[in-house]
MDAnalysis code that builds the backbone (N, CA, C; Angstrom):
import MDAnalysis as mda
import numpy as np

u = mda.Universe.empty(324, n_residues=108, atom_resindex=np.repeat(np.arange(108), 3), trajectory=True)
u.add_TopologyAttr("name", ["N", "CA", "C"] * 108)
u.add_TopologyAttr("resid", np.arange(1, 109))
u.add_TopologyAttr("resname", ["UNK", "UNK", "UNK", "UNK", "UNK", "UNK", "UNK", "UNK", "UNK", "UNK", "UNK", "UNK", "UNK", "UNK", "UNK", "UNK", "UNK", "UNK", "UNK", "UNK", "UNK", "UNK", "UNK", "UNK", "UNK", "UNK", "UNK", "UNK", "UNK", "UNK", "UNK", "UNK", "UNK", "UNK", "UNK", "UNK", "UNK", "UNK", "UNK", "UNK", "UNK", "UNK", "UNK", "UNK", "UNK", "UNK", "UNK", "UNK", "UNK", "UNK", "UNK", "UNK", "UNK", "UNK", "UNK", "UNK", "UNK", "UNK", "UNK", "UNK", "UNK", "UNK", "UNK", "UNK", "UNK", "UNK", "UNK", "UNK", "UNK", "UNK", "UNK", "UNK", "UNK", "UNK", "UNK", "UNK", "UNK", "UNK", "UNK", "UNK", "UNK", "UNK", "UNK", "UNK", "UNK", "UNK", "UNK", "UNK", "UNK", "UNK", "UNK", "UNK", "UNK", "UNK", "UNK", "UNK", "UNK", "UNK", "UNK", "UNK", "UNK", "UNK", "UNK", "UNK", "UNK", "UNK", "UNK", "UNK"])
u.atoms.positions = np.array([
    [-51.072, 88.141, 9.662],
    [-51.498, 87.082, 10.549],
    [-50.839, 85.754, 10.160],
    [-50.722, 85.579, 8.433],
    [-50.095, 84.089, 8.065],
    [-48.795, 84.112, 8.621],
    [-47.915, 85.535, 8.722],
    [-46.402, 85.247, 8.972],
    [-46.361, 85.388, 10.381],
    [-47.525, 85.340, 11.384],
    [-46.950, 84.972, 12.959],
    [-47.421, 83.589, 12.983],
    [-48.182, 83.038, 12.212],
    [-48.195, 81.518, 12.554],
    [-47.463, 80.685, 12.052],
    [-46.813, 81.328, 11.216],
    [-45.788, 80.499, 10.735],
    [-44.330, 80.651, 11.825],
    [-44.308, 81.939, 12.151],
    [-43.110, 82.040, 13.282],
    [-43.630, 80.916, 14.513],
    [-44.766, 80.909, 14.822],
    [-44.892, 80.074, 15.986],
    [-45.441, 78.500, 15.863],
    [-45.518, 78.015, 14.331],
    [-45.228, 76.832, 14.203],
    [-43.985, 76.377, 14.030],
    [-42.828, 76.892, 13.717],
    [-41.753, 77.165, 13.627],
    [-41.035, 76.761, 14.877],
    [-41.297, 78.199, 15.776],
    [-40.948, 77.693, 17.646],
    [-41.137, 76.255, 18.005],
    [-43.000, 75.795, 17.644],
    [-43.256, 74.757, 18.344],
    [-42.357, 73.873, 17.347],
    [-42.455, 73.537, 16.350],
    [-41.106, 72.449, 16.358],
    [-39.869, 72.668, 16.602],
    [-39.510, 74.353, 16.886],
    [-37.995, 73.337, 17.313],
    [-38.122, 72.625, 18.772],
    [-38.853, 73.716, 19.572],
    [-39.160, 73.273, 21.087],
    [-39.318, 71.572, 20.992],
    [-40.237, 70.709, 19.812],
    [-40.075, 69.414, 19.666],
    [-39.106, 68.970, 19.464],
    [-38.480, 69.358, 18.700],
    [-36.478, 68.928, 18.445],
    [-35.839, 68.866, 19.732],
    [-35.853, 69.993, 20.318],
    [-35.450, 70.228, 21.482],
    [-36.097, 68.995, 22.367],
    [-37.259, 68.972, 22.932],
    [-37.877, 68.139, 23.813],
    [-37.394, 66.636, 23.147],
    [-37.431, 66.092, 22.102],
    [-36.768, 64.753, 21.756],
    [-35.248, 64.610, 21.865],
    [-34.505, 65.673, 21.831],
    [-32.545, 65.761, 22.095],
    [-32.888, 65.485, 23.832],
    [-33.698, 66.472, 24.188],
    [-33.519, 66.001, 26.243],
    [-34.003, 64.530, 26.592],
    [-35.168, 64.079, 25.968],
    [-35.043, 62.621, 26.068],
    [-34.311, 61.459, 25.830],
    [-33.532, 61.759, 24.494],
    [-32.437, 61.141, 24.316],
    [-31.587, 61.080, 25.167],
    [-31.273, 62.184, 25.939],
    [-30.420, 62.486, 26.719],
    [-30.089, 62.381, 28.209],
    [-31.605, 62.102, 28.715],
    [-31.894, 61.265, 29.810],
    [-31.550, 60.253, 30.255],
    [-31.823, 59.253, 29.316],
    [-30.693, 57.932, 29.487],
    [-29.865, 58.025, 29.775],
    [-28.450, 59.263, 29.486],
    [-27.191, 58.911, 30.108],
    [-27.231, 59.643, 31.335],
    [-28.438, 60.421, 32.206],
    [-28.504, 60.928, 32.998],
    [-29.033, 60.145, 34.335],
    [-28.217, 60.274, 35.410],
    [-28.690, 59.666, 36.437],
    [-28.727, 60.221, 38.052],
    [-29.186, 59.537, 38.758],
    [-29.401, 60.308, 40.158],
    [-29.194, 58.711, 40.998],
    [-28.436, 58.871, 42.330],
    [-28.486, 57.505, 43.248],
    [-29.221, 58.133, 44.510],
    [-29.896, 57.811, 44.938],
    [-30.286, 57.609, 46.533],
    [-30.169, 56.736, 47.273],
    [-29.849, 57.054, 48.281],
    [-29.526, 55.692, 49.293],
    [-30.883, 55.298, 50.635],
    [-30.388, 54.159, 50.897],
    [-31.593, 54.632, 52.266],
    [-31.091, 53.801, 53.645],
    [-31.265, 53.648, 54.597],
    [-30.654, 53.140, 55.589],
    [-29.361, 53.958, 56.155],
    [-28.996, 55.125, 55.879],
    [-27.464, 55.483, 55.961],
    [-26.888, 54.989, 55.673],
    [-27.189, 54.787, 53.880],
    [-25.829, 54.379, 52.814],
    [-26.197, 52.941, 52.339],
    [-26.939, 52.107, 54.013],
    [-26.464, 50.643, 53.451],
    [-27.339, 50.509, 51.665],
    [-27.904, 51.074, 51.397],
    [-28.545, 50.304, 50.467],
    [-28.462, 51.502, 49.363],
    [-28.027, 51.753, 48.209],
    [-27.960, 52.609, 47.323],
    [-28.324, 52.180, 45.607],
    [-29.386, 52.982, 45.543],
    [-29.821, 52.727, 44.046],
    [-29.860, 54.193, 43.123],
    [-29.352, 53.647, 41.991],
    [-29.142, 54.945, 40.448],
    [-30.208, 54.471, 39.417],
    [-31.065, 55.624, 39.353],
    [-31.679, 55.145, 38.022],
    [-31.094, 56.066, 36.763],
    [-31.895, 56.208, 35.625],
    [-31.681, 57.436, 35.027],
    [-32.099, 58.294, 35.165],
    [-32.197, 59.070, 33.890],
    [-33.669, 59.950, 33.877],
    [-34.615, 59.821, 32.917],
    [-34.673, 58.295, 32.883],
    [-35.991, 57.679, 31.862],
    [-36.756, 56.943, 32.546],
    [-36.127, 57.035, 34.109],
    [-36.824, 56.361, 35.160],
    [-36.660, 54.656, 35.462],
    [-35.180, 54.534, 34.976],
    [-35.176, 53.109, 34.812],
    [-33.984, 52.874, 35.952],
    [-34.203, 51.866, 36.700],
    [-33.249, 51.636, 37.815],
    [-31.692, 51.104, 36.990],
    [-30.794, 51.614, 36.892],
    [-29.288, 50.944, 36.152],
    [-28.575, 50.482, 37.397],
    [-28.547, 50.531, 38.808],
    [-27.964, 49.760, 39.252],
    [-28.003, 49.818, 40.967],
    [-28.226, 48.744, 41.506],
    [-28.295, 48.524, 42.950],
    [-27.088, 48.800, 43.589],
    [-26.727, 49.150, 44.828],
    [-25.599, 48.902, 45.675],
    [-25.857, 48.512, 46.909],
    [-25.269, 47.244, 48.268],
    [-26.012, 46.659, 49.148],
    [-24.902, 46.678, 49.994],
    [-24.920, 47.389, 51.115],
    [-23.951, 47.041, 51.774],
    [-23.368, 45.728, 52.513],
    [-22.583, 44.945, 52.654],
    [-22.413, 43.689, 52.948],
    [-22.984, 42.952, 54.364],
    [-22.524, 44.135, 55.316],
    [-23.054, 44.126, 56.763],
    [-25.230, 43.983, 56.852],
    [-25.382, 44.498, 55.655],
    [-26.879, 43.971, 55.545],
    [-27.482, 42.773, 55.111],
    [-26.489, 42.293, 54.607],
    [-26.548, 40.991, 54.082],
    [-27.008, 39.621, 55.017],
    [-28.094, 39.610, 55.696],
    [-28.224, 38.598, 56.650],
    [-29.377, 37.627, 56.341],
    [-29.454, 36.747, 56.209],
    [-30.822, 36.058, 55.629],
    [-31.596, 36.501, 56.435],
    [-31.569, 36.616, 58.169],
    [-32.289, 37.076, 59.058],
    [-33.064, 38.009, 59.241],
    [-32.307, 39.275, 58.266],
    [-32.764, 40.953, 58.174],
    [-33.274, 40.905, 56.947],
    [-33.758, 39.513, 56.440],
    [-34.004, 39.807, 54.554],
    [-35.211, 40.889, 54.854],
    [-36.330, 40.858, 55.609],
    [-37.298, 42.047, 55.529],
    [-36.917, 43.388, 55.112],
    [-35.736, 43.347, 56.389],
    [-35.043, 44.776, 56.503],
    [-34.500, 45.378, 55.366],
    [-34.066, 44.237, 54.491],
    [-33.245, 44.630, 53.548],
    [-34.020, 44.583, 52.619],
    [-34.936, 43.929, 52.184],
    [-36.074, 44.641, 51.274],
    [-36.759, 45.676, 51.374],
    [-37.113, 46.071, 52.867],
    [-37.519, 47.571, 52.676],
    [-36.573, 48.214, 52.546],
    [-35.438, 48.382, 52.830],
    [-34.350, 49.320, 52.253],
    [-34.164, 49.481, 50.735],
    [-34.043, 48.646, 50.332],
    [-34.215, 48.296, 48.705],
    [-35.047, 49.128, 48.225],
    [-36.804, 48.921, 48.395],
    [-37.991, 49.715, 47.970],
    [-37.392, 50.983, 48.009],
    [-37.183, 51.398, 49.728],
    [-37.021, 53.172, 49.817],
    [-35.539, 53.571, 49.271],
    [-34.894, 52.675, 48.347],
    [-33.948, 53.968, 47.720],
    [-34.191, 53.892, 46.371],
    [-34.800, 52.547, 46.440],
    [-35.546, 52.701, 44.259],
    [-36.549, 53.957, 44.452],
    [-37.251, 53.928, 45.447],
    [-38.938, 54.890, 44.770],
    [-37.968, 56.279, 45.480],
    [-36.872, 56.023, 46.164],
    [-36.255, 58.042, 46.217],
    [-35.443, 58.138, 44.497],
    [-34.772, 57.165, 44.272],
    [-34.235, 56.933, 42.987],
    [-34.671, 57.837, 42.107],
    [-36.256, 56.895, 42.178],
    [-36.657, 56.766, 40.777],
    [-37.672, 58.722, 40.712],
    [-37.712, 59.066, 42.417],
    [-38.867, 60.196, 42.145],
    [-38.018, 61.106, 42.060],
    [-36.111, 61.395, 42.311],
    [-35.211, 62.389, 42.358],
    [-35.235, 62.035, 40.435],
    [-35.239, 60.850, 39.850],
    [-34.990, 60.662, 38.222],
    [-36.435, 61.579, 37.750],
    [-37.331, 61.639, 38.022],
    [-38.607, 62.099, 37.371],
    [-38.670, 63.982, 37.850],
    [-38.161, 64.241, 39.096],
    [-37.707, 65.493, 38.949],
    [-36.307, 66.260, 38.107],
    [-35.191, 65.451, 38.018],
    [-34.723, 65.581, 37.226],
    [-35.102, 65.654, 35.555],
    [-35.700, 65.068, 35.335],
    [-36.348, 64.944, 33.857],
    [-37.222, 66.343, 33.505],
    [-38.328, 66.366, 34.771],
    [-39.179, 67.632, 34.643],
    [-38.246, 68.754, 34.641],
    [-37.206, 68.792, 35.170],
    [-36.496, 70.250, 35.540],
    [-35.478, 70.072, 33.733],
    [-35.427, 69.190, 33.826],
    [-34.677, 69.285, 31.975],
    [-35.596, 70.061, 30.655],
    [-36.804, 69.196, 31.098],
    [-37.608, 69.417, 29.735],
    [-37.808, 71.140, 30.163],
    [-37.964, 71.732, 31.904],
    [-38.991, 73.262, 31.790],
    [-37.631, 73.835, 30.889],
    [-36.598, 73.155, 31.294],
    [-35.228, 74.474, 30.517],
    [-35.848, 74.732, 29.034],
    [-36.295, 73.827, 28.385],
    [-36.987, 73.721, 26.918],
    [-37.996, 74.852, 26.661],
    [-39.114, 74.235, 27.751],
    [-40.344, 75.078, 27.576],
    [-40.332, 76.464, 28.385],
    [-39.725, 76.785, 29.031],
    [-39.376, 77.891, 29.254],
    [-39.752, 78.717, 28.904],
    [-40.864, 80.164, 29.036],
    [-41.409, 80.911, 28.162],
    [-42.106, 80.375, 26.813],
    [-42.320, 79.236, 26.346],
    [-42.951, 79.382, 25.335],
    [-44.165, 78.545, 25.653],
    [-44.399, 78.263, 26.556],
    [-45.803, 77.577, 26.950],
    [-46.263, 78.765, 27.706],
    [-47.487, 78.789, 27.336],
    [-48.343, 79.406, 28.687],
    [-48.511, 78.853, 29.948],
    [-48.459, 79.509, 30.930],
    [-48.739, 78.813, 32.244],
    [-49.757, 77.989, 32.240],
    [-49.676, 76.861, 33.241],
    [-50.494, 75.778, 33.272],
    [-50.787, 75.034, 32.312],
    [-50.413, 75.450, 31.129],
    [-50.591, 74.609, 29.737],
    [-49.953, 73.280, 29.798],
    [-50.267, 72.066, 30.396],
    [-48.940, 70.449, 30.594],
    [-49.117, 70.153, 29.303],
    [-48.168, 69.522, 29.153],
    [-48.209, 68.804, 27.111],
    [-47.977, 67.380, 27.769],
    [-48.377, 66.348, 27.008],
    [-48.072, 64.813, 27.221],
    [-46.369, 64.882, 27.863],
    [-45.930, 64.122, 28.608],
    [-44.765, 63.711, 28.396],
    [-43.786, 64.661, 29.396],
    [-44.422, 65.511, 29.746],
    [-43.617, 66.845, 30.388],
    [-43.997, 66.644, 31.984],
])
């Protein structure tokens, strides 16, 4: 019985090794969505952090500023929810078989 808990404390840290290398690794990972057809395009990572806007010029009107703030919102929150599926689909490669179903851990 002592030498299967030691095999499966074992697993669970590397699976932690593992789960801290994919977070690290998130940061250089990113996703853009756009919204308006193109005019407005935002990249976050996959730590969920917006790295950079793109605005098309033709939107640029003091007149349409509404317009162009809601465009803004809807390609950060597609951004940022394509970055948080990306992240989840990184870490299951990790946990993969070694969680039980339905088991969520912090962070996952």
């Amino acid at each position: 019985m002592k030498g299967g808990m030691q095999g499966m404390l074992k697993q669970v840290q590397k699976m932690q090794a593992e789960i801290q290398k994919i977070q690290s690794e998130l940061g250089n990972l990113t996703v853009s969505e756009e919204a308006g057809g193109g005019m407005v395009k935002a990249t976050s990572n996959g730590n969920q952090e917006i790295v950079s806007i793109e605005i098309d010029q033709e939107v640029i009107k003091p007149e349409e500023k509404e317009i162009l703030e809601d465009l803004i919102v809807a390609a950060v929150n597609k951004a940022l929810n394509s970055a948080k599926k990306m992240a989840e689909e990184e870490m299951a490669k990790v946990t993969q078989g070694m969680l039980p179903p339905g088991l969520n851990l912090p962070g996952m």
